[in-house]
C-alpha positions as CSV (number, residue, x, y, z in Angstrom):
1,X,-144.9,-10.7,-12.2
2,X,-142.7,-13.5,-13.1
3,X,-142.6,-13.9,-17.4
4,X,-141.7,-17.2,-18.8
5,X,-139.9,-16.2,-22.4
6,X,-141.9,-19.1,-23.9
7,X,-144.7,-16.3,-23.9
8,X,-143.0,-13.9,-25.5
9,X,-143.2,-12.4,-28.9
10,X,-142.3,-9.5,-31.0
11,X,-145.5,-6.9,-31.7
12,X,-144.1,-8.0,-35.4
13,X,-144.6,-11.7,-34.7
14,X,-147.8,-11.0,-33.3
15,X,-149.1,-8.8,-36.3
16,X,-148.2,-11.3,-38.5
17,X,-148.8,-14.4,-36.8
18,X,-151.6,-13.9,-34.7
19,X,-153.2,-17.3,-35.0
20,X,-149.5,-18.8,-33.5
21,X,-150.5,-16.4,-30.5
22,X,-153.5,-17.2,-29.7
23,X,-152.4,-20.9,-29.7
24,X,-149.9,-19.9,-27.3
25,X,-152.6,-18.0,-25.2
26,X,-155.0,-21.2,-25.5
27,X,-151.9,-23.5,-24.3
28,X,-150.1,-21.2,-21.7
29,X,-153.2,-19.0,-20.6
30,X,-150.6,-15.7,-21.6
31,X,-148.6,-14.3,-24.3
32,X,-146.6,-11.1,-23.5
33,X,-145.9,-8.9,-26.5
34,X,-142.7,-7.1,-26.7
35,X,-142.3,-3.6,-27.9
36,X,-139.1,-2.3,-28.6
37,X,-137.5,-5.3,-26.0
38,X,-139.8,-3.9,-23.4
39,X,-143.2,-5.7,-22.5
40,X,-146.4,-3.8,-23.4
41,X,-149.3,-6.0,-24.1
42,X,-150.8,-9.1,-22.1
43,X,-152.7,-11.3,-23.9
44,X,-154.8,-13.2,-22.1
45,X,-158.0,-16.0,-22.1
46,X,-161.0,-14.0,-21.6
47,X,-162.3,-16.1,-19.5
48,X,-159.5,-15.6,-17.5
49,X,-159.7,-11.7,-17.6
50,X,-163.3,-12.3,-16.8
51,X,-162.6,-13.6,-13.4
52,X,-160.1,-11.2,-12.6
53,X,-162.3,-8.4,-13.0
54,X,-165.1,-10.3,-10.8
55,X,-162.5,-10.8,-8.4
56,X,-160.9,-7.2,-8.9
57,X,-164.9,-6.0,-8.6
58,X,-165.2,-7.4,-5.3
59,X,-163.3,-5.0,-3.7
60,X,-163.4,-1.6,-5.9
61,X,-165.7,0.0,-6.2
62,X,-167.9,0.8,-9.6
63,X,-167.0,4.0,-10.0
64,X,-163.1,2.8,-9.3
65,X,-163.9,-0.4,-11.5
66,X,-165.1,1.6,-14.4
67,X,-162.3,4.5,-14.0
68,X,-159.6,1.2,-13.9
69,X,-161.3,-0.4,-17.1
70,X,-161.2,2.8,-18.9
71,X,-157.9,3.6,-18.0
72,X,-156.6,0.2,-19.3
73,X,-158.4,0.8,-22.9
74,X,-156.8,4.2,-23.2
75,X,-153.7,3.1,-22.3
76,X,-154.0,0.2,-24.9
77,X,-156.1,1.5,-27.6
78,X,-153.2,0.9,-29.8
79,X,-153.2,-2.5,-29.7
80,X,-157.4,-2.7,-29.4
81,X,-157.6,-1.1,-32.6
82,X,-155.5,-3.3,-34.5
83,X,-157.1,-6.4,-32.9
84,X,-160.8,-4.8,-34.0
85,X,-159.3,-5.0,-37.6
């Protein structure tokens, strides 16, 4: 995946300045968040994650569809958790 540094911020920045992030998500479609100078969140348009599922759901299955979706929320409930705040 190719990352333009435009999108990225600090998991600081983007704790503290969320609103600036989502701007960047509304402008860019992405913002990569950096953890310890090592990408580990995508933040994305849901619209846009929306149609990647669909498109992901056309060829898994459900049972491989719901074992992906719940793979990707364990791996990021960190990050979930303090969104949900």
């Amino acid at each position: 995946m190719m990352i333009n540094s435009k999108n990225m911020v600090s998991i600081t920045e983007a704790n503290q300045n969320f609103s600036r992030v989502a701007r960047m998500v509304d402008e860019s479609g992405i913002a990569i968040i950096m953890k310890n100078n090592r990408p580990c969140y995508l933040l994305l348009d849901f619209s846009d994650a929306e149609s990647s599922l669909e498109r992901a759901s056309d060829s898994l299955s459900r049972d491989e569809l719901h074992a992906l979706t719940m793979r990707l929320i364990t791996e990021n409930r960190e990050a979930l958790e303090v969104l949900a705040k």
